[in-house]
N, C-alpha and C positions, 0 to 999 in steps of 0.2 A: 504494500500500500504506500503510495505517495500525496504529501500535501502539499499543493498547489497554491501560491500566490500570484494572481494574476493581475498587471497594471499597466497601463499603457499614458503614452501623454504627458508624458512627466515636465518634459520643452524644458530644460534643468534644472530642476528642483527634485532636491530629496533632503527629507527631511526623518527625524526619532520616530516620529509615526508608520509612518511610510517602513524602515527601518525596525520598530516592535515587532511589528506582524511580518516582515521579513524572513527573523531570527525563529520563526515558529513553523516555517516552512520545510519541505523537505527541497523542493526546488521552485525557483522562481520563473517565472515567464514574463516577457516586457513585448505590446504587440508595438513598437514603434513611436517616434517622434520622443526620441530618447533625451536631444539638446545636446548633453553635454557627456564626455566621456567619463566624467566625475563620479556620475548617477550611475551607471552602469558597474565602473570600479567599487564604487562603495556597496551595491548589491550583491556583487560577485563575491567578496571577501565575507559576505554572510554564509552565502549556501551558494549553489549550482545556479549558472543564471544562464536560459536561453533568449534570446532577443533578434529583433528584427528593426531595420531603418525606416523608420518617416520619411515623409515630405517635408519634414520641416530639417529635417539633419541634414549635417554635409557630410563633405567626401573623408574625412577621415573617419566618423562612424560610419559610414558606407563600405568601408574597407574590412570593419571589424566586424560588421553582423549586416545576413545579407537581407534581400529583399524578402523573399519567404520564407518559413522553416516550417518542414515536413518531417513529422520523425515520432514512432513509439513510444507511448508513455504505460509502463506495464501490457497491458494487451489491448492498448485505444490508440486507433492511428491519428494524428493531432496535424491539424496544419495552422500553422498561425502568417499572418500579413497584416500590415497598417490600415491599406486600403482595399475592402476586399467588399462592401457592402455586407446586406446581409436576405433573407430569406424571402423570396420574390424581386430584389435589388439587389443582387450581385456586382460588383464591380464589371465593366467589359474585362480588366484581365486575368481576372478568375472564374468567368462568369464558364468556360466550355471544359475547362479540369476538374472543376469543381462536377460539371453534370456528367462527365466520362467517366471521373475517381474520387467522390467526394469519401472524405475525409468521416472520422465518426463525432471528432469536436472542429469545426472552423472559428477559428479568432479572429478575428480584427481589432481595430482602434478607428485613429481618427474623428470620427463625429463628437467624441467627449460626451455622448449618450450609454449609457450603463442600457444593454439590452441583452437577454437571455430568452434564446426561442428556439422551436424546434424546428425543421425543415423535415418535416413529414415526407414530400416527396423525396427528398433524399437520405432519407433516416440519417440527418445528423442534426447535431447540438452547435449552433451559434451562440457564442461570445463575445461581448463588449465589454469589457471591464470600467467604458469610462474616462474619465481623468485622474489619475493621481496628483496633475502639476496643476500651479497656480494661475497659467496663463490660457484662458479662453473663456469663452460664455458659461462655462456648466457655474451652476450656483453652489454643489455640494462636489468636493473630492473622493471618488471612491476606490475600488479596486474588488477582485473578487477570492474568497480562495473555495476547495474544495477538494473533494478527495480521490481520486484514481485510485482502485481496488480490484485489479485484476480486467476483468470486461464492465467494471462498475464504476460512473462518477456519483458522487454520494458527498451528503453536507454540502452543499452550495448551500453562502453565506454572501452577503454584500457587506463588505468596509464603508463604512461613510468616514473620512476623515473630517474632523474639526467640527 
């Protein structure tokens, strides 16, 4: 079993908050618009961090974490991207892998909208986690965590920071 902290949005900012519920994690995931290499290093030195680059980062986060990440998490194949839309509004460039190979959880970010739904026609789980960082319209900072148990996600919870 693994537990999952999920946050995206950060645009540089990390803060003890952010950071508590880190340290309670088994591994981290960040879907993008990281900012700063600082937030990433300071997460990574907690636990295991997988991450993916925004639209809002440059090329030297681009260099270190790519555009998608695809990859196993106990027995749930996981794809996370910044900008990927979500269920009936796919992004155009996930919009045709996603219906060929969808994934059993899709992540995104970007919107700074926390959204959790299911995509029936493709039996998988979209995730939002939101904003962690201080810079956009969202009125609340949140993030998600939960648990991966084999072929089971289990305890989803929503962080509200502040």
């Amino acid at each position: 079993m693994k537990k999952i902290l999920l946050l995206s949005d950060t645009h540089s900012h990390i803060d003890d908050r952010i950071l508590h519920y880190a340290e309670r994690a088994d591994e981290i995931w960040h879907a993008g618009d990281i900012g700063t290499l600082d937030v990433t290093d300071r997460l990574s030195a907690v636990k295991p961090l997988k991450a993916v680059y925004g639209n809002i980062d440059d090329a030297t986060i681009r260099k270190e974490f790519p555009l998608n990440k695809r990859f196993r998490c106990e027995e749930i194949d996981i794809w996370i991207t910044h900008i990927g839309g979500y269920p009936g509004r796919y992004s155009p460039a996930v919009k045709e892998e996603i219906r060929n190979n969808p994934p059993k959880i899709f992540i995104s970010g970007h919107s700074h909208i926390l959204k959790v739904m299911n995509d029936k026609s493709l039996n998988l789980l979209h995730m939002n986690p939101g904003a962690a960082g201080k810079q956009g319209f969202h009125k609340k900072r949140t993030m998600l965590r939960f648990k991966i148990d084999g072929k089971e996600i289990k305890d989803l919870e929503v962080i509200e920071l502040e």
